[in-house]
C-alpha positions as CSV (number, residue, x, y, z in Angstrom):
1,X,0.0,0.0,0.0
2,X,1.3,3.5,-1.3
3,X,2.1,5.8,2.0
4,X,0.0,8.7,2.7
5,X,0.7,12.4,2.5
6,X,-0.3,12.2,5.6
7,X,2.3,9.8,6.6
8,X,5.1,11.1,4.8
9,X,4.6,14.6,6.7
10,X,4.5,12.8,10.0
11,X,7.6,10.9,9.4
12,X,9.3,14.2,8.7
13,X,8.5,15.6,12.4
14,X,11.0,12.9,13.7
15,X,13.8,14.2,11.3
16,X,16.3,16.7,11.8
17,X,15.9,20.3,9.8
18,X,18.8,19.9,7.7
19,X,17.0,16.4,6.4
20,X,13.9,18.1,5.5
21,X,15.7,20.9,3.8
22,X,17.4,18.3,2.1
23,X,14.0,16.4,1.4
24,X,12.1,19.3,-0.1
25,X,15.0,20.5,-2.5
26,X,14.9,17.1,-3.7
27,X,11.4,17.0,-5.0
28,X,11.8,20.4,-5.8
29,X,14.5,19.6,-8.3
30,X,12.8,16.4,-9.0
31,X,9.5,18.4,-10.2
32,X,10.7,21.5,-11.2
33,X,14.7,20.8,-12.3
34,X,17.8,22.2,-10.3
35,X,17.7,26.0,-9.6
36,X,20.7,27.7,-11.6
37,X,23.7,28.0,-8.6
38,X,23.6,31.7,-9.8
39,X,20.2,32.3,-9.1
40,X,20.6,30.3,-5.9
41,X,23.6,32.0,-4.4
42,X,21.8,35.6,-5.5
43,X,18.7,34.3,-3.2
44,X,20.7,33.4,-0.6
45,X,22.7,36.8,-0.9
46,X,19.3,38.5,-0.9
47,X,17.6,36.3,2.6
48,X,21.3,37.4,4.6
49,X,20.1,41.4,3.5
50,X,16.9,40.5,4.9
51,X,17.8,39.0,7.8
52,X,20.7,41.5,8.9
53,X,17.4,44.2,8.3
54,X,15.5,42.5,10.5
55,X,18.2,41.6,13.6
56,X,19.6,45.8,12.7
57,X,15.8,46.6,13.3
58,X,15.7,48.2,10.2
59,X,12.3,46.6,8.9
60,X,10.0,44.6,10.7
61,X,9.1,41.3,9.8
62,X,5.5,39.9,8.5
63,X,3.8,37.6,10.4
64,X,3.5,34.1,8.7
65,X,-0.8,34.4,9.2
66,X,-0.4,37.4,7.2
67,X,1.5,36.3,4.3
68,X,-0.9,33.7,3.8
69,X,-4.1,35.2,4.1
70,X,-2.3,37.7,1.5
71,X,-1.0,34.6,-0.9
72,X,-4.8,32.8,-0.4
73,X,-6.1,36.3,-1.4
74,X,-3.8,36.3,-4.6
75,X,-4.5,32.8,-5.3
76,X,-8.1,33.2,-5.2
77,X,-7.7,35.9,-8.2
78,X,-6.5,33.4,-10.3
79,X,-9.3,30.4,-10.8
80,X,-6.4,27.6,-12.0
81,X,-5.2,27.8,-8.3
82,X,-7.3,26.8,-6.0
83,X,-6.1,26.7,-2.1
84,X,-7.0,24.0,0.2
85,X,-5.7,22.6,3.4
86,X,-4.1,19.1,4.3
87,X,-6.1,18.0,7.5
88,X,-4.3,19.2,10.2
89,X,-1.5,21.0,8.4
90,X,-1.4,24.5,8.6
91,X,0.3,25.2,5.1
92,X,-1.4,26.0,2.0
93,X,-1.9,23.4,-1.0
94,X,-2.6,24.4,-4.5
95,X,-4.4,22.4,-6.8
């Protein structure tokens, strides 16, 4: 019998950080190909601004609830996308 999402999701809980990092950018490359180490390094570049900002008190950070209200509200604008939630899990799925 095929494992659940379910499942999978609770088997990540018991792993360490750097294993589900490593987990999602594996299906990410595996469904969308490898992100060009240019662009990649640039991100990274671009999250260690962001971060400094925040620590310096520069900018203040969004709350998470926010963002995704504002991402539902987006996706909702666009009728391929259409957001739903796993069970119990908190984060947004697009179908």
């Amino acid at each position: 019998m095929p494992i659940t999402l379910n499942e999978i999701v609770e088997q990540t809980r018991e792993m360490p950080a750097e294993v589900v990092a490593e987990l999602i950018d594996r299906i990410m490359a595996a469904r969308h190909g490898r992100i060009e180490p240019s662009v990649a390094g640039a991100w990274k570049t671009e999250v260690g601004r962001r971060l400094d900002e925040i620590e310096a008190g520069k900018v203040e950070g969004v709350p998470l609830e926010g963002s995704l209200a504002r991402a539902r509200k987006i996706a909702g604008l666009f009728p391929a996308f259409k957001v739903a939630r796993l069970d119990s899990i908190h984060a947004p799925r697009y179908e």
